[in-house]
N, CA, C and O atoms as a GROMACS GRO file, in nm:
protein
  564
    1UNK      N    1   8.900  11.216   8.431
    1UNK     CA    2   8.776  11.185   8.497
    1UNK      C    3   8.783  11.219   8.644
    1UNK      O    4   8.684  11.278   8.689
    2UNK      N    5   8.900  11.187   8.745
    2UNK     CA    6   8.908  11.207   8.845
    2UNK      C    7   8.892  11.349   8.884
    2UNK      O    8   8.803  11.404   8.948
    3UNK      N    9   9.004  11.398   8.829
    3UNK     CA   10   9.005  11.566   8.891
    3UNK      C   11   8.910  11.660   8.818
    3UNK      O   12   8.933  11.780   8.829
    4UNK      N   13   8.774  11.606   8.723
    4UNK     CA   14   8.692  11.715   8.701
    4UNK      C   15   8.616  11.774   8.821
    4UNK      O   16   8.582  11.892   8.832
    5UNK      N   17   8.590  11.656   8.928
    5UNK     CA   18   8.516  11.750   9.038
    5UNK      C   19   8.607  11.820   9.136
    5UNK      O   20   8.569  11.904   9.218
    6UNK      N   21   8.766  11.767   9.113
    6UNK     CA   22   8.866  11.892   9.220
    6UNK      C   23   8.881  12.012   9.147
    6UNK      O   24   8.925  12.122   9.182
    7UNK      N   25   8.831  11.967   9.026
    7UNK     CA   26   8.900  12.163   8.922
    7UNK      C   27   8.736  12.233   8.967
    7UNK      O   28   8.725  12.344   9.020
    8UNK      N   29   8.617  12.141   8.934
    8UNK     CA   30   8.474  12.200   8.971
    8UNK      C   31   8.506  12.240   9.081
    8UNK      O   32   8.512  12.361   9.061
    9UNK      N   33   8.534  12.223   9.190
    9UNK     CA   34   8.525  12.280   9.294
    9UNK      C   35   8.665  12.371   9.337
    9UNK      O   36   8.683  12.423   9.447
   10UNK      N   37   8.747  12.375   9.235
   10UNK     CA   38   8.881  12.486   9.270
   10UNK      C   39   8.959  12.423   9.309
   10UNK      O   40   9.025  12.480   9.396
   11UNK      N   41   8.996  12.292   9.280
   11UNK     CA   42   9.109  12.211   9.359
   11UNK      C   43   9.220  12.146   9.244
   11UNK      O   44   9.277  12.039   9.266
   12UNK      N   45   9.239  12.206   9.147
   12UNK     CA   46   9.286  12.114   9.035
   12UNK      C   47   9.468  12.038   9.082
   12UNK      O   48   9.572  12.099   9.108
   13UNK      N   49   9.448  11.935   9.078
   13UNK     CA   50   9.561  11.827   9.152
   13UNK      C   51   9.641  11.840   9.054
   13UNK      O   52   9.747  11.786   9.088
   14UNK      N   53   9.651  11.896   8.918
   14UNK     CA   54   9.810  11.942   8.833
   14UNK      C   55   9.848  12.057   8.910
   14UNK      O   56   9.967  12.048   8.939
   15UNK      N   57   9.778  12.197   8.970
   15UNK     CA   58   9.892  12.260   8.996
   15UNK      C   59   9.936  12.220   9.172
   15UNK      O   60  10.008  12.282   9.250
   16UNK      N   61   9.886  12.134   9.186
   16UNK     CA   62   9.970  12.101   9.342
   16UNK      C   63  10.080  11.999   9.300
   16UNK      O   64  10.127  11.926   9.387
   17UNK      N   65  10.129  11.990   9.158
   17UNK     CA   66  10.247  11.856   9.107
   17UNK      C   67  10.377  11.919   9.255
   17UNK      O   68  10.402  12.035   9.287
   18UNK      N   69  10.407  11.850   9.286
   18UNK     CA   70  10.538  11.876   9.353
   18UNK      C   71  10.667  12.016   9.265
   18UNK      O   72  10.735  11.987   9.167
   19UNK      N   73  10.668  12.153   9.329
   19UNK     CA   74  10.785  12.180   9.250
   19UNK      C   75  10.942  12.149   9.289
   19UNK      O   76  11.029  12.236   9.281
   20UNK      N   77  10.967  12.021   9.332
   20UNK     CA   78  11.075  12.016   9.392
   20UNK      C   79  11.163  12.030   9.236
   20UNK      O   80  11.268  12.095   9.228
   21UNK      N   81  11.103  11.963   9.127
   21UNK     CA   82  11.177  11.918   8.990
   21UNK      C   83  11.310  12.002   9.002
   21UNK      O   84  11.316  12.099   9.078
   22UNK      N   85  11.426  11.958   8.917
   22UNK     CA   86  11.503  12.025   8.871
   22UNK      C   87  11.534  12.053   8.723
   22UNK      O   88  11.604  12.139   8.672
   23UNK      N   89  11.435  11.919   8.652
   23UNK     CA   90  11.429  11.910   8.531
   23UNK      C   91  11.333  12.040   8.446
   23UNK      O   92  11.305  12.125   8.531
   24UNK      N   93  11.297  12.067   8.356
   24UNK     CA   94  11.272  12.124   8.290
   24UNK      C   95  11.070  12.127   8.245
   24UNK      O   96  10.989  12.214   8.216
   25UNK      N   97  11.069  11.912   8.273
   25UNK     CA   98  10.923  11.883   8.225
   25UNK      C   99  10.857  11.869   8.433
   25UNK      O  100  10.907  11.804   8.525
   26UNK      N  101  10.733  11.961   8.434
   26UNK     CA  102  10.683  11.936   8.558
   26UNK      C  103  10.692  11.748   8.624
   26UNK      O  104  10.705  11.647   8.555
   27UNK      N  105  10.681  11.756   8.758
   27UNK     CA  106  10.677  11.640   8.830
   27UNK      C  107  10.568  11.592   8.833
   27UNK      O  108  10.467  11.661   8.833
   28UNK      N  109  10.568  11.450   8.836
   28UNK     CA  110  10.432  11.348   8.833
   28UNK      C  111  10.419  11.315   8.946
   28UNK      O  112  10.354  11.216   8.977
   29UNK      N  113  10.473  11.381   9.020
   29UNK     CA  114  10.425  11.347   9.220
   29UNK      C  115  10.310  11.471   9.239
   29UNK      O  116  10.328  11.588   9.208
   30UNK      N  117  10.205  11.423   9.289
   30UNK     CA  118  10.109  11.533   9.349
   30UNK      C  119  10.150  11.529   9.485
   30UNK      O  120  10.174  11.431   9.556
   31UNK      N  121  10.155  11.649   9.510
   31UNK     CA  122  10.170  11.710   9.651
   31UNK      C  123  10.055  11.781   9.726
   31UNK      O  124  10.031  11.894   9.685
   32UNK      N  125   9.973  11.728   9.839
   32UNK     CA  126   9.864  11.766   9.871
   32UNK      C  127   9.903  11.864  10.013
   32UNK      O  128   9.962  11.828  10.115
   33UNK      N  129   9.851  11.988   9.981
   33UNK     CA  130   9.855  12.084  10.127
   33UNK      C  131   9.714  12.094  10.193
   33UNK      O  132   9.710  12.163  10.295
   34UNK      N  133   9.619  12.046  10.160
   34UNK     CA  134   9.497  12.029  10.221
   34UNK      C  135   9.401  11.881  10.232
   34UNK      O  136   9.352  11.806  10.147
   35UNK      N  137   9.404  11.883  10.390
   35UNK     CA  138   9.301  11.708  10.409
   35UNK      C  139   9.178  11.742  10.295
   35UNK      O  140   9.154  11.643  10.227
   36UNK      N  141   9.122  11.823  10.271
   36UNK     CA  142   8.954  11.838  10.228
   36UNK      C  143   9.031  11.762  10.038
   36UNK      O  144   8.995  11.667   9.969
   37UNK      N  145   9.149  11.872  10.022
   37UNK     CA  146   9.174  11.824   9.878
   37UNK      C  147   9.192  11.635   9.851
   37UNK      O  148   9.136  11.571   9.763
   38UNK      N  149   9.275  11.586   9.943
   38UNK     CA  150   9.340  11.452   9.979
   38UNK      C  151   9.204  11.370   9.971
   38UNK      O  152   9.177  11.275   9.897
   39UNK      N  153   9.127  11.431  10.062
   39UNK     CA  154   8.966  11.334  10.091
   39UNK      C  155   8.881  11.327   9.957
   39UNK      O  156   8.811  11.235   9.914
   40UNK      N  157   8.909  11.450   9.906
   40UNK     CA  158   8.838  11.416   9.804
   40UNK      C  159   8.899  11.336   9.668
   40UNK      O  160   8.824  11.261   9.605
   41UNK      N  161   9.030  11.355   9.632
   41UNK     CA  162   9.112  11.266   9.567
   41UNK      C  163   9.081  11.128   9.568
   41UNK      O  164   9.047  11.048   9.481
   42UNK      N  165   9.107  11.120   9.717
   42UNK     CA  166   9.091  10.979   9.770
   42UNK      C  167   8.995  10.921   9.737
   42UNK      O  168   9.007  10.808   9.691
   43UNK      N  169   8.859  10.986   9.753
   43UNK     CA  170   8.766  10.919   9.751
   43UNK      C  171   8.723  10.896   9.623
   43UNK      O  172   8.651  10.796   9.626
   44UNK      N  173   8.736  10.961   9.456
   44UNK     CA  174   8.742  10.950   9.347
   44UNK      C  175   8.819  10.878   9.345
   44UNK      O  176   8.753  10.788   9.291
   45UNK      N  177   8.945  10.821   9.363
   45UNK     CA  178   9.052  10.680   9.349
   45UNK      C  179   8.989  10.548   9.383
   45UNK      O  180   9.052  10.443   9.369
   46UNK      N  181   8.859  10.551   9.429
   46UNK     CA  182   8.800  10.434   9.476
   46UNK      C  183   8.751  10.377   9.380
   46UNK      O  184   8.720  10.258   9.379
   47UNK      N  185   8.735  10.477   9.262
   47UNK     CA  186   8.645  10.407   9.150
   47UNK      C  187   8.743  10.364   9.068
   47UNK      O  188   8.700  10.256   9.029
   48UNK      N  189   8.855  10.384   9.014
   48UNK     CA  190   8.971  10.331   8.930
   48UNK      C  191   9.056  10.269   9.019
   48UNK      O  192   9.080  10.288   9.138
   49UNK      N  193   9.119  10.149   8.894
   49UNK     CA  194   9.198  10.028   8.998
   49UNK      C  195   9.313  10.017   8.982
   49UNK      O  196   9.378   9.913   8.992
   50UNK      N  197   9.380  10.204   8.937
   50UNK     CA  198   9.526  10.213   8.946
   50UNK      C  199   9.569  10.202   9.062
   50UNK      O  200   9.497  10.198   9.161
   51UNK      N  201   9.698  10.196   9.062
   51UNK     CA  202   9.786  10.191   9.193
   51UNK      C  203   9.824  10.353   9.257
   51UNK      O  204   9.874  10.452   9.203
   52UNK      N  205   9.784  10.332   9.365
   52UNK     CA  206   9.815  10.472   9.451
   52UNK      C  207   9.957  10.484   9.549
   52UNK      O  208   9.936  10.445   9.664
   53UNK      N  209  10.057  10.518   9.528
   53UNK     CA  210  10.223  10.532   9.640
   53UNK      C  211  10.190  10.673   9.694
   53UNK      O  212  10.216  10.779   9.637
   54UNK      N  213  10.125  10.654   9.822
   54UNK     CA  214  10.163  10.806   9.876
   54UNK      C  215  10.296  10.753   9.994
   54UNK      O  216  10.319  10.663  10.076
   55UNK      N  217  10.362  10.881   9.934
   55UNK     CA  218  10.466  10.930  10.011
   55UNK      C  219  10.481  10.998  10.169
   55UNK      O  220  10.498  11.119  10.187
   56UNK      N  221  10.473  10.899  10.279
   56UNK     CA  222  10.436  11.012  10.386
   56UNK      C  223  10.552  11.075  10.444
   56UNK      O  224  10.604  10.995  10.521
   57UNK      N  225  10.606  11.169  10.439
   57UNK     CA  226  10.735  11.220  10.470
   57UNK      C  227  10.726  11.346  10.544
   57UNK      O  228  10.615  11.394  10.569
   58UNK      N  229  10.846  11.408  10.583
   58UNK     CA  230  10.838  11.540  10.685
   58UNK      C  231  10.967  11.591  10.594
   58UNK      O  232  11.055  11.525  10.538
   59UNK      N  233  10.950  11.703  10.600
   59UNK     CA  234  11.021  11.830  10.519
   59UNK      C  235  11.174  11.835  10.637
   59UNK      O  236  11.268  11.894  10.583
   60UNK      N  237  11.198  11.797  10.742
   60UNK     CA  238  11.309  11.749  10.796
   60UNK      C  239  11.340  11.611  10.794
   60UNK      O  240  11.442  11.596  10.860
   61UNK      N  241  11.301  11.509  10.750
   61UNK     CA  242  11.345  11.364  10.770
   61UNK      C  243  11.446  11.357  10.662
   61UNK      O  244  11.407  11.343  10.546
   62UNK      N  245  11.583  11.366  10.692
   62UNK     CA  246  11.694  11.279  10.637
   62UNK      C  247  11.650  11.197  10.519
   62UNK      O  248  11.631  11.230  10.402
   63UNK      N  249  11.637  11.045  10.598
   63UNK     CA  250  11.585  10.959  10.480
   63UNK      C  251  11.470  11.016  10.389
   63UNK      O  252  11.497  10.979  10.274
   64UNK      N  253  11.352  11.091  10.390
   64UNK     CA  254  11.287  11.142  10.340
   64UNK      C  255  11.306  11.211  10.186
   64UNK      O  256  11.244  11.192  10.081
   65UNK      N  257  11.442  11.318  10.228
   65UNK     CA  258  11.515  11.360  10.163
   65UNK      C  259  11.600  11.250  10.084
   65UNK      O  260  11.593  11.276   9.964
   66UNK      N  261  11.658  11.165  10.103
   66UNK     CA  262  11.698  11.038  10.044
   66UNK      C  263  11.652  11.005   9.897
   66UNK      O  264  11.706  11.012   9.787
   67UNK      N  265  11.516  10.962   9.946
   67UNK     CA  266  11.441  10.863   9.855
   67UNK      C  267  11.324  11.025   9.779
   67UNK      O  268  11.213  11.024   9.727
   68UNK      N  269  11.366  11.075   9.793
   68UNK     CA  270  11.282  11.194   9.716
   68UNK      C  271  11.284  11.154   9.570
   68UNK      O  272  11.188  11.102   9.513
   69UNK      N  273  11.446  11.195   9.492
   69UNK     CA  274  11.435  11.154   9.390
   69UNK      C  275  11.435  11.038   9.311
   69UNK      O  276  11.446  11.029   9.189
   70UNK      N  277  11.420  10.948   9.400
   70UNK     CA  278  11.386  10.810   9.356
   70UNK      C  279  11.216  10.839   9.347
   70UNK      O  280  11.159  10.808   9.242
   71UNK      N  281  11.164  10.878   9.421
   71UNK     CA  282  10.995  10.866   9.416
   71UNK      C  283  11.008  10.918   9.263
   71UNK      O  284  10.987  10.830   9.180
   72UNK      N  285  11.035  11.026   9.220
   72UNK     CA  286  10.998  11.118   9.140
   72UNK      C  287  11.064  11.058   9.041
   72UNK      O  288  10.987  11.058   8.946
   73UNK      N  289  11.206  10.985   8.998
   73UNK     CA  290  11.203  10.864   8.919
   73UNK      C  291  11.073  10.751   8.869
   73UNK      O  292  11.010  10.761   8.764
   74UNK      N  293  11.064  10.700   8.919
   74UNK     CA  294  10.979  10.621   8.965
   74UNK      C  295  10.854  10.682   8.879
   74UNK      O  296  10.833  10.631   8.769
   75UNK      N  297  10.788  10.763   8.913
   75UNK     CA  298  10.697  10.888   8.884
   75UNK      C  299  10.689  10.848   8.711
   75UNK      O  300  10.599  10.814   8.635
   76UNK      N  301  10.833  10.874   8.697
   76UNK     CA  302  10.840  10.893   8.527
   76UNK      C  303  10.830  10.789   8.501
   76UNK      O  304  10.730  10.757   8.437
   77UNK      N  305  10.918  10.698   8.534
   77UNK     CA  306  10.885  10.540   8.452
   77UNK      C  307  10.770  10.468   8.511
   77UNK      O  308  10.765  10.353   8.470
   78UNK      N  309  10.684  10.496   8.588
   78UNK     CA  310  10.596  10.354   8.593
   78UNK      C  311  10.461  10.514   8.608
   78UNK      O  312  10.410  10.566   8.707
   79UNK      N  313  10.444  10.550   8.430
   79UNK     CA  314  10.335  10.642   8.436
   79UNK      C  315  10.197  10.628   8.431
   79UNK      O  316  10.113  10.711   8.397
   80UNK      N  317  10.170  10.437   8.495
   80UNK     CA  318  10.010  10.389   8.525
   80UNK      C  319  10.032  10.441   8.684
   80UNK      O  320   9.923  10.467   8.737
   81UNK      N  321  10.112  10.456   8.745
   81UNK     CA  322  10.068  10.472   8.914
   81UNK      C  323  10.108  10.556   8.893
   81UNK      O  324  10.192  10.584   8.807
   82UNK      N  325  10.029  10.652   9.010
   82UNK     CA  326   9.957  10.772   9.080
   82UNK      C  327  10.060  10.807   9.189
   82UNK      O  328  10.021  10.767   9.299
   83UNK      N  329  10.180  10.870   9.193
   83UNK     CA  330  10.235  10.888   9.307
   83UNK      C  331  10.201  11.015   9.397
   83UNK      O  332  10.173  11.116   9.333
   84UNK      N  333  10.199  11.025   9.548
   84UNK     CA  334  10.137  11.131   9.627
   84UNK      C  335  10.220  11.183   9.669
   84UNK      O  336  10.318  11.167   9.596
   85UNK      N  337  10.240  11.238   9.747
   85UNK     CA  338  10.347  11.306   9.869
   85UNK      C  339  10.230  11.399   9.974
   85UNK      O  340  10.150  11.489   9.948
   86UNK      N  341  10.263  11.333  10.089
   86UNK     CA  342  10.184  11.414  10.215
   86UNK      C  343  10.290  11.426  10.296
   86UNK      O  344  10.368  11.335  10.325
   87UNK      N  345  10.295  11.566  10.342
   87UNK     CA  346  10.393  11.618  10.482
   87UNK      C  347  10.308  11.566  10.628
   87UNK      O  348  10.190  11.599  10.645
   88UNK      N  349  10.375  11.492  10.716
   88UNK     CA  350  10.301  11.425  10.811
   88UNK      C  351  10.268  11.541  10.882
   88UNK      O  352  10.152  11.544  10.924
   89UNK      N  353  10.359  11.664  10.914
   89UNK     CA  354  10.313  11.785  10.998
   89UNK      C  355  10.256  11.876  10.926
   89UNK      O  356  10.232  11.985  10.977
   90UNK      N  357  10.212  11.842  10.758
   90UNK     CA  358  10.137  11.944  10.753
   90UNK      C  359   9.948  11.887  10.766
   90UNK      O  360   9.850  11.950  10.806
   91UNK      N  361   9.964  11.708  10.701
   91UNK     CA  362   9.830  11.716  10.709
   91UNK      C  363   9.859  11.570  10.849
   91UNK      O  364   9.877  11.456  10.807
   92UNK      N  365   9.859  11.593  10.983
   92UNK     CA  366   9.897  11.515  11.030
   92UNK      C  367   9.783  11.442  11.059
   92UNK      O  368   9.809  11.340  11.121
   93UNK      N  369   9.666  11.460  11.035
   93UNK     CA  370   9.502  11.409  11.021
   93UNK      C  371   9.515  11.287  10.957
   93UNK      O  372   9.489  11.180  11.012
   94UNK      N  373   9.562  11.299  10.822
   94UNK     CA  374   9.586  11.224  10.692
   94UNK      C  375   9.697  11.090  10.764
   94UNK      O  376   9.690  10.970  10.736
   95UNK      N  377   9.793  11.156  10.859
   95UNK     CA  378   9.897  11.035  10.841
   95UNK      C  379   9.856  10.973  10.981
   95UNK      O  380   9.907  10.864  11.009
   96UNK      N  381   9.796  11.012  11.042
   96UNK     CA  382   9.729  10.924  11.149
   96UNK      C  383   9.585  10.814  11.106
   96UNK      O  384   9.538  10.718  11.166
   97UNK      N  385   9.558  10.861  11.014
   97UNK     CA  386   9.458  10.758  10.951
   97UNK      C  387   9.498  10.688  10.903
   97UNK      O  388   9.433  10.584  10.917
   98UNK      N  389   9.592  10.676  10.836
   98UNK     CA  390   9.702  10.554  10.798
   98UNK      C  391   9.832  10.511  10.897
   98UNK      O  392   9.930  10.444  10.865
   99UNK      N  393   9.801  10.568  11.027
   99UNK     CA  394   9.866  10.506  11.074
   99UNK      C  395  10.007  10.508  11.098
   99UNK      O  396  10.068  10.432  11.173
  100UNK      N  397  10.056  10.608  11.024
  100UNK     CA  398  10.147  10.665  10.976
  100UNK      C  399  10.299  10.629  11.153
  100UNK      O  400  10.265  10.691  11.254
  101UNK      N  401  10.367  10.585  11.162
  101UNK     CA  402  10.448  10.630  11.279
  101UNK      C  403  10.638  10.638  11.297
  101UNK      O  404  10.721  10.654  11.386
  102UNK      N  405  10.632  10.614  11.131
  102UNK     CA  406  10.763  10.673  11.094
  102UNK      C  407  10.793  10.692  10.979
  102UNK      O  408  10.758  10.613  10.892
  103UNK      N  409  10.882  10.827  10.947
  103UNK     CA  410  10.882  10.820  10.796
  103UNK      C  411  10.992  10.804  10.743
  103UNK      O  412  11.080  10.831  10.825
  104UNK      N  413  11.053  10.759  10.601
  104UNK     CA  414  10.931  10.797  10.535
  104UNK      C  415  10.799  10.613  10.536
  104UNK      O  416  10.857  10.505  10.546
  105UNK      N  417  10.711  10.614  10.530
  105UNK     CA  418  10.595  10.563  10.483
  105UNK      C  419  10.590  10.540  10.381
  105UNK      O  420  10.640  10.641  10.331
  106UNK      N  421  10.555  10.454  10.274
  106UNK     CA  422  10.526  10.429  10.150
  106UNK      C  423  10.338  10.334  10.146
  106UNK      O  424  10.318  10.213  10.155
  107UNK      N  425  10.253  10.423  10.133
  107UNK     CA  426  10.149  10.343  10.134
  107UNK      C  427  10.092  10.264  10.028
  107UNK      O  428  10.009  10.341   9.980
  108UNK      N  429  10.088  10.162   9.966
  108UNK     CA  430   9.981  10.134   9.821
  108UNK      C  431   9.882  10.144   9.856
  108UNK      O  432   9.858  10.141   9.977
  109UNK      N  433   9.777  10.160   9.755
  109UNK     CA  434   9.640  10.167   9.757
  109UNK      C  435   9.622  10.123   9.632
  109UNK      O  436   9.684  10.152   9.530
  110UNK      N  437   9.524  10.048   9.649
  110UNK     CA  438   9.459  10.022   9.517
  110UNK      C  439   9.260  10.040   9.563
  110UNK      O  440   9.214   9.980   9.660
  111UNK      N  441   9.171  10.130   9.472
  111UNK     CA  442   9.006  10.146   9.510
  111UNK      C  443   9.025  10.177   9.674
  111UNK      O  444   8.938  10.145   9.755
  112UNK      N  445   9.123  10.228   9.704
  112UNK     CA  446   9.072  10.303   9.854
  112UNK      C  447   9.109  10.164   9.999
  112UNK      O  448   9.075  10.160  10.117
  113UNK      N  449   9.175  10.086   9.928
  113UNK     CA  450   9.199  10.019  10.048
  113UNK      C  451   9.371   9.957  10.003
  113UNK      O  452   9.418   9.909   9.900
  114UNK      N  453   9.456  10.003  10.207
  114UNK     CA  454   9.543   9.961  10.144
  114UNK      C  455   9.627   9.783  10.119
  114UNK      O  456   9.616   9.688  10.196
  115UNK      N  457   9.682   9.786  10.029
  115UNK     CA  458   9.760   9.656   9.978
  115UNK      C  459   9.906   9.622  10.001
  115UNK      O  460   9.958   9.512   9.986
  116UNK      N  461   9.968   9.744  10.042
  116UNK     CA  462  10.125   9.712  10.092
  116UNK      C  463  10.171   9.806  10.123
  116UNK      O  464  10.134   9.907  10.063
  117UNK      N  465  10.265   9.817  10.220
  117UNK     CA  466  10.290   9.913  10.305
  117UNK      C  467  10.462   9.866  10.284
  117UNK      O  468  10.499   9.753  10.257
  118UNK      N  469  10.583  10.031  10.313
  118UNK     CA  470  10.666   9.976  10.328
  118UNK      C  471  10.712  10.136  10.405
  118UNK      O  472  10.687  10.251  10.371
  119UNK      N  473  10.814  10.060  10.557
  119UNK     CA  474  10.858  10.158  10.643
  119UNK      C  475  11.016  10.198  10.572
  119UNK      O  476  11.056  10.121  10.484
  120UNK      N  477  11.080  10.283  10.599
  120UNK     CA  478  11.183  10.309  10.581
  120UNK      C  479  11.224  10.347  10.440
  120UNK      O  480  11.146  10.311  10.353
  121UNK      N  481  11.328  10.411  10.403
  121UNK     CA  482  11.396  10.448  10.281
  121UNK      C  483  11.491  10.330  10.200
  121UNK      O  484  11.611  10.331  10.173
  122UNK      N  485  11.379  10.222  10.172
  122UNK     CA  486  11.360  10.116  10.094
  122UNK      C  487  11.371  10.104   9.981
  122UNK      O  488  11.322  10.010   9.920
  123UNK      N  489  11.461  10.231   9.909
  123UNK     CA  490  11.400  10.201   9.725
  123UNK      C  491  11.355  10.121   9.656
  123UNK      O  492  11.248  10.140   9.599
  124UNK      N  493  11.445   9.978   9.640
  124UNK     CA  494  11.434   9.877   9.575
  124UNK      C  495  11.303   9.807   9.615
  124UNK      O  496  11.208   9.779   9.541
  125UNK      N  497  11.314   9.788   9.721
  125UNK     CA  498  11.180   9.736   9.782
  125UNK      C  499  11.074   9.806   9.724
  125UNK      O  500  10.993   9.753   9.649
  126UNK      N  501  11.071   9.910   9.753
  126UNK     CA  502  10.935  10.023   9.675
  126UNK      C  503  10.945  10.020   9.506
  126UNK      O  504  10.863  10.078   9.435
  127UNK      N  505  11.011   9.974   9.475
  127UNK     CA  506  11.067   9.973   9.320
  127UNK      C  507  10.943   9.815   9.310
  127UNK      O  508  10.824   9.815   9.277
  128UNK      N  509  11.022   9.709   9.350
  128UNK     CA  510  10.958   9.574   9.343
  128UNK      C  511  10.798   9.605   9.385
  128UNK      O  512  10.708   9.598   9.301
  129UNK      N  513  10.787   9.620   9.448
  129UNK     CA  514  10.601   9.614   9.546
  129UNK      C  515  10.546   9.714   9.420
  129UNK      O  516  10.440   9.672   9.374
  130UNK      N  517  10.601   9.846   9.352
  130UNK     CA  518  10.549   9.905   9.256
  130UNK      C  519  10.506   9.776   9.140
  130UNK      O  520  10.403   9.711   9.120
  131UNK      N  521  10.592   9.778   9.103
  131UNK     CA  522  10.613   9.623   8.969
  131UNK      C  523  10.500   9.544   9.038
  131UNK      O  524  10.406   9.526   8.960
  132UNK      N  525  10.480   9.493   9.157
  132UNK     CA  526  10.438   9.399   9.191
  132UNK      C  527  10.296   9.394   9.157
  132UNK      O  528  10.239   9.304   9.096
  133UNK      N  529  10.227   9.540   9.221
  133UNK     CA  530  10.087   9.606   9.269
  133UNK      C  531  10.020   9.635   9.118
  133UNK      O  532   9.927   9.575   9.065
  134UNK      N  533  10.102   9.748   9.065
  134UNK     CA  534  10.071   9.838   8.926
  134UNK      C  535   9.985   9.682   8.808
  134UNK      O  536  10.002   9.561   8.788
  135UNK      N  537   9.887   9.803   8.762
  135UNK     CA  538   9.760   9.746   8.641
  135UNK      C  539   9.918   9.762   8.486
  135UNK      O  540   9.993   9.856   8.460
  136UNK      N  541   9.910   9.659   8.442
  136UNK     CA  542  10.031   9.710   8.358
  136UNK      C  543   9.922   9.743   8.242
  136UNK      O  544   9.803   9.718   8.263
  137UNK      N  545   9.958   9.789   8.142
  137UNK     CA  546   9.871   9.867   8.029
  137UNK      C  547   9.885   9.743   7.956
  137UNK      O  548   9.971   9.655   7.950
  138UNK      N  549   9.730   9.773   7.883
  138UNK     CA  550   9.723   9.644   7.784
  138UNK      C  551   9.741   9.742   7.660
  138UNK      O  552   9.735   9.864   7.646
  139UNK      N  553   9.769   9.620   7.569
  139UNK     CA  554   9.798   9.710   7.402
  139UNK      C  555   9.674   9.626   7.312
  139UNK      O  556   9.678   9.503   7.315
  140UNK      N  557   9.582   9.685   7.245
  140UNK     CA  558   9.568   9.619   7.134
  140UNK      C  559   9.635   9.527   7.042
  140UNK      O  560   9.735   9.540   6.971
  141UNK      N  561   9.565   9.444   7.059
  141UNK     CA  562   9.628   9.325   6.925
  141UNK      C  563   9.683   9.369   6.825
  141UNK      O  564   9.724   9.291   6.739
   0.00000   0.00000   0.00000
């Protein structure tokens, strides 16, 4: 439902998945290279009350590099949240609206507003606040 109006308009958010993978099955991190794509994402996430982890990181940050493959862990096992990845120098628009002033950043969102924030290369912490935030799936009786 979300990305029919980013593919309508030429933006489809599967092929921006992150290719950092080393595995074989594509990555469940979207990686955004354009504010217009992000804004509009964003603003379709307002209507569903999954959980949003964008990643705000820089393609030189150490810790960044760290907690990479933990995000992308993460990614696989908790497949109700939406994980992001934004480069602060590429969309630095994006990480000043959040405020962004060291990375890496871990933002939640849930409908477009955020719910928990965590500075530093925190796994566990970002592990817990995931568990914490995330809609867990209901099963039929």
């Amino acid at each position: 439902m979300g990305s029919f109006l980013s593919s309508f308009l030429g933006g489809d958010t599967a092929t921006a998945a992150d290719s950092y993978s080393s595995s074989s099955e594509p990555s469940r991190v979207i990686d955004f290279h354009s504010s217009d794509r992000w804004k509009l994402h964003f603003n379709e996430s307002k209507q569903i009350p999954k959980l949003i982890v964008v990643d705000f990181s820089a393609s030189w940050c150490g810790p960044c590099k760290f907690m990479e493959p933990a995000i992308h862990a993460m990614a696989a096992n908790f497949t109700d949240v939406e994980f992001v990845k934004i480069d602060v120098d590429e969309l630095s628009d994006v990480a000043q609206e959040f405020g962004v002033q060291a990375m890496p950043t871990f933002v939640l969102l849930k409908q477009g507003k955020e719910i928990d924030r965590i500075v530093g290369a925190k796994k566990d912490e970002l592990e817990k606040k995931v568990e914490k935030h995330r809609v867990k799936p209901r099963y039929a009786a």
